[in-house]
N, C-alpha and C positions, 0 to 999 in steps of 0.2 A: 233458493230464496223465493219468495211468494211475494205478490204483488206489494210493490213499494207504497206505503203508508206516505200522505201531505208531507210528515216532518221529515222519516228518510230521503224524498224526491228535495226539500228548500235543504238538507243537509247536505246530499251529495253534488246540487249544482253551484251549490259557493266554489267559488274558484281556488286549483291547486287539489279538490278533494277526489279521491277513489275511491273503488269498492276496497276493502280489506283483501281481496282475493289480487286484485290486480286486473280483473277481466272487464273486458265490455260489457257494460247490461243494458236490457231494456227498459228506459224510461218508463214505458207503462207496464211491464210484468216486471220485473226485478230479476228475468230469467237469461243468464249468459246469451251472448249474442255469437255466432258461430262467424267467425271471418275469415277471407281469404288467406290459402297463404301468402306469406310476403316473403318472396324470394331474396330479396335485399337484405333480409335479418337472419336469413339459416344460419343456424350453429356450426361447430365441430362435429357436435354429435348428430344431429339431425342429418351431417352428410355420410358420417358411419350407420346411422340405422340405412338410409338411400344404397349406400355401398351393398351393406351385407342381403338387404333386400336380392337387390342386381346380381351376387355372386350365386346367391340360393335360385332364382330362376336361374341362370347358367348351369350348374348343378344338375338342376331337375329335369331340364331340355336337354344334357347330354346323355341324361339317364332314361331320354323319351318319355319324359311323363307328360300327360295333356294337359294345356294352356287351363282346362277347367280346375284338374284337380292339382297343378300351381296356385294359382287364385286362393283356392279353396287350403292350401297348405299356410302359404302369409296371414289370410283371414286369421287364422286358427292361432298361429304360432303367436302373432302381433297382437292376439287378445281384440281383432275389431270386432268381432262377433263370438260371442259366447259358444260352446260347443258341448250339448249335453252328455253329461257320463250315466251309460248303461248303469242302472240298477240293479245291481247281482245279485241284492236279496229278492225278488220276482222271480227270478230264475230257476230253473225245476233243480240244478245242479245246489243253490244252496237250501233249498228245501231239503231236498234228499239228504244232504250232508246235514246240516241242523238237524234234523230227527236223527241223522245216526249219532249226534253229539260233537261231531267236529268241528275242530276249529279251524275258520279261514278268516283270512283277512287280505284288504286289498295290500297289492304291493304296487302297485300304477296304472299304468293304461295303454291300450296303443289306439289311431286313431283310425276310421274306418269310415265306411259309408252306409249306409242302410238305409234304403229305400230310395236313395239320390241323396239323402240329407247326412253332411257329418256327425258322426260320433266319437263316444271316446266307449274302448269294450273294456273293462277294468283286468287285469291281472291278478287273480288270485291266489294266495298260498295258502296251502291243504297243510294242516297240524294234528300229529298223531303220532301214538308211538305204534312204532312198527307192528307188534301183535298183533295190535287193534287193527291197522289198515290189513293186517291181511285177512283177518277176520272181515271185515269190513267188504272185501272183493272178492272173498269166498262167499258171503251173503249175496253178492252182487251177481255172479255167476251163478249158483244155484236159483234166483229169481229167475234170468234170465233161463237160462233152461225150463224151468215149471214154465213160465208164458211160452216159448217154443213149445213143448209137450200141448198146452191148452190151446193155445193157435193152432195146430196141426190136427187135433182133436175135434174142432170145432171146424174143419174146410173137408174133414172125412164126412161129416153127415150128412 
């Protein structure tokens, strides 16, 4: 919501009125207002998400993963921070395979770190009928040979 218009502001402080959403706003931006939590009003579930939180560090720590990349596991999982997915069309793998015509597609992801920062690396499935893929790494190995032969060629002179 964007700033509260005169008529919004004399609507919403007649008495008994709320936002439609049910949240606190700010009187002069009309933008939610973040509040503490109030331990007196935890739910059922709020104490299951706390539980399962609690059993997953357990978990992690008997499996000696570091305090960092726990942290960095609940971020992810709990959705508090976004977590970008590699782009597999950039990658020299689907390049390669797109010129030879094949078909992949993601099947999921697994999560990873690169550079310090989370990622997610995607899971590809390669589609082909079998001739073609052998053909396909028959191509593949005979390239690789000719740059072995041209490498080797080029460090003799």
């Amino acid at each position: 919501m964007s700033k509260l218009d005169a008529k919004d502001l004399k609507e919403f402080l007649k008495p008994g009125n709320k936002f439609p959403d049910g949240k606190i706003k700010s009187l002069v931006t009309g933008e939610t207002i973040k509040t503490f939590l109030d331990y007196d009003t935890i739910t059922v579930r709020d104490k299951e998400v706390v539980e399962t939180v609690l059993n997953q560090i357990d978990d992690l720590k008997n499996k000696k993963v570091s305090d960092e990349l726990i942290r960095e596991k609940i971020v992810q999982d709990f959705k508090i921070k976004s977590v970008p997915l590699l782009d597999y069309k950039k990658s020299v793998f689907w390049k390669y395979a797109k010129d030879k015509g094949l078909g992949i597609t993601q099947q999921g992801y697994r999560n990873d770190i690169i550079d310090n920062e989370p990622v997610r690396v995607p899971i590809l499935n390669l589609t082909a009928d079998l001739d073609y893929l052998d053909a396909w790494v028959e191509e593949i190995l005979t390239e690789a040979a000719n740059l072995k032969t041209i490498l080797n060629t080029s460090k003799d002179k």
